[in-house]
N, C-alpha and C positions, 0 to 999 in steps of 0.2 A: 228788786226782789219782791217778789208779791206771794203770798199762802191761798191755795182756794178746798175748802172744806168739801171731803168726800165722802161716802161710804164705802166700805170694802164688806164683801158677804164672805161667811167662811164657811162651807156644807159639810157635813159628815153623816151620812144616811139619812134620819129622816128632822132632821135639827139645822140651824143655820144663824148664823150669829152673824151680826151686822154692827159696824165699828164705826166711828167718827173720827177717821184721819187729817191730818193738814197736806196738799200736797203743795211743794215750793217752788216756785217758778221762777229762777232764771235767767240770766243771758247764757250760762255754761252750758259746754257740749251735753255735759249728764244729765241735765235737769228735763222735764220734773223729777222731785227724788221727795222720800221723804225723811224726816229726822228723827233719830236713832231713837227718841221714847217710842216715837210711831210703829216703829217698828218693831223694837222690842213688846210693843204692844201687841202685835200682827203676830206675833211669833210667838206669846204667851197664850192669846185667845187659840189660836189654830193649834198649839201642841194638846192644852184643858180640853179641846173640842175632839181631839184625837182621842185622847185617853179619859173620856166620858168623866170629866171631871166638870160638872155643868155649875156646881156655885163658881167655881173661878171664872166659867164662859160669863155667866150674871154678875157679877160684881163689874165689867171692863164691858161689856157689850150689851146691845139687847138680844134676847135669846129668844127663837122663834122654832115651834113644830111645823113640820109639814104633814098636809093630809092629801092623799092621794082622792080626785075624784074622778069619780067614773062619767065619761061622757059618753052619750048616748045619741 
Protein backbone atom coordinates (compact mmCIF):
# COMPACT_ATOMS: atom_id res chain seq x y z
CA UNK A 1 0.00 0.00 0.00
CA UNK A 2 1.51 3.37 -0.80
CA UNK A 3 -0.37 7.18 -0.26
CA UNK A 4 0.47 9.73 -3.01
CA UNK A 5 -0.64 13.45 -2.09
CA UNK A 6 -3.03 15.46 -4.40
CA UNK A 7 -4.97 18.38 -4.95
CA UNK A 8 -8.71 18.34 -5.54
CA UNK A 9 -10.18 21.94 -6.78
CA UNK A 10 -13.76 22.70 -5.83
CA UNK A 11 -15.45 25.84 -8.10
CA UNK A 12 -18.59 27.63 -7.18
CA UNK A 13 -18.89 30.76 -9.60
CA UNK A 14 -16.22 32.76 -9.22
CA UNK A 15 -14.17 31.08 -5.99
CA UNK A 16 -12.30 27.85 -5.88
CA UNK A 17 -10.78 26.01 -3.20
CA UNK A 18 -7.97 23.59 -3.54
CA UNK A 19 -7.48 20.82 -0.83
CA UNK A 20 -4.58 18.51 0.02
CA UNK A 21 -5.79 14.95 -0.13
CA UNK A 22 -3.92 11.34 0.32
CA UNK A 23 -4.81 9.12 -2.33
CA UNK A 24 -4.13 5.18 -1.45
CA UNK A 25 -2.91 2.85 -3.75
CA UNK A 26 -3.39 -0.65 -3.70
CA UNK A 27 -3.37 -4.06 -5.08
CA UNK A 28 -7.58 -3.92 -4.64
CA UNK A 29 -10.03 -3.87 -7.50
CA UNK A 30 -11.16 -0.27 -5.80
CA UNK A 31 -8.33 1.34 -5.30
CA UNK A 32 -7.09 4.33 -5.72
CA UNK A 33 -9.71 5.47 -2.97
CA UNK A 34 -9.39 7.78 -0.55
CA UNK A 35 -10.02 7.61 3.42
CA UNK A 36 -12.95 8.69 5.07
CA UNK A 37 -11.33 11.99 6.85
CA UNK A 38 -10.48 12.79 3.22
CA UNK A 39 -13.34 12.66 2.42
CA UNK A 40 -15.38 13.79 4.83
CA UNK A 41 -13.05 16.69 4.26
CA UNK A 42 -14.21 16.95 0.33
CA UNK A 43 -17.66 16.81 1.36
CA UNK A 44 -17.25 19.65 4.09
CA UNK A 45 -15.09 22.14 1.80
CA UNK A 46 -17.62 21.53 -1.20
CA UNK A 47 -21.03 21.66 0.92
CA UNK A 48 -19.08 25.65 2.90
CA UNK A 49 -18.31 26.39 -0.79
CA UNK A 50 -22.11 25.69 -1.73
CA UNK A 51 -23.54 27.59 0.86
CA UNK A 52 -21.08 30.74 0.75
CA UNK A 53 -19.83 29.81 3.85
CA UNK A 54 -16.03 30.89 3.01
CA UNK A 55 -14.35 31.00 6.72
CA UNK A 56 -15.10 27.14 6.91
CA UNK A 57 -13.70 27.01 2.96
CA UNK A 58 -10.37 28.88 4.84
CA UNK A 59 -9.82 27.18 7.71
CA UNK A 60 -9.51 23.34 5.60
CA UNK A 61 -8.36 24.68 2.19
CA UNK A 62 -6.81 27.55 0.38
CA UNK A 63 -9.28 29.66 -1.02
CA UNK A 64 -8.87 31.48 -4.26
CA UNK A 65 -10.87 34.32 -6.47
CA UNK A 66 -11.23 34.00 -10.01
CA UNK A 67 -10.96 36.99 -12.30
CA UNK A 68 -12.14 36.91 -15.70
CA UNK A 69 -9.68 38.40 -18.27
CA UNK A 70 -10.47 39.75 -21.38
CA UNK A 71 -8.22 38.66 -24.25
CA UNK A 72 -7.79 40.59 -27.11
Amino acid sequence: MSEKTIKKLFRKDNFVAEIEVSLIVTDHEWAPYYSIEDVRKMETVEKALEEGDLKTVAKLAHLYTLTPVAAE
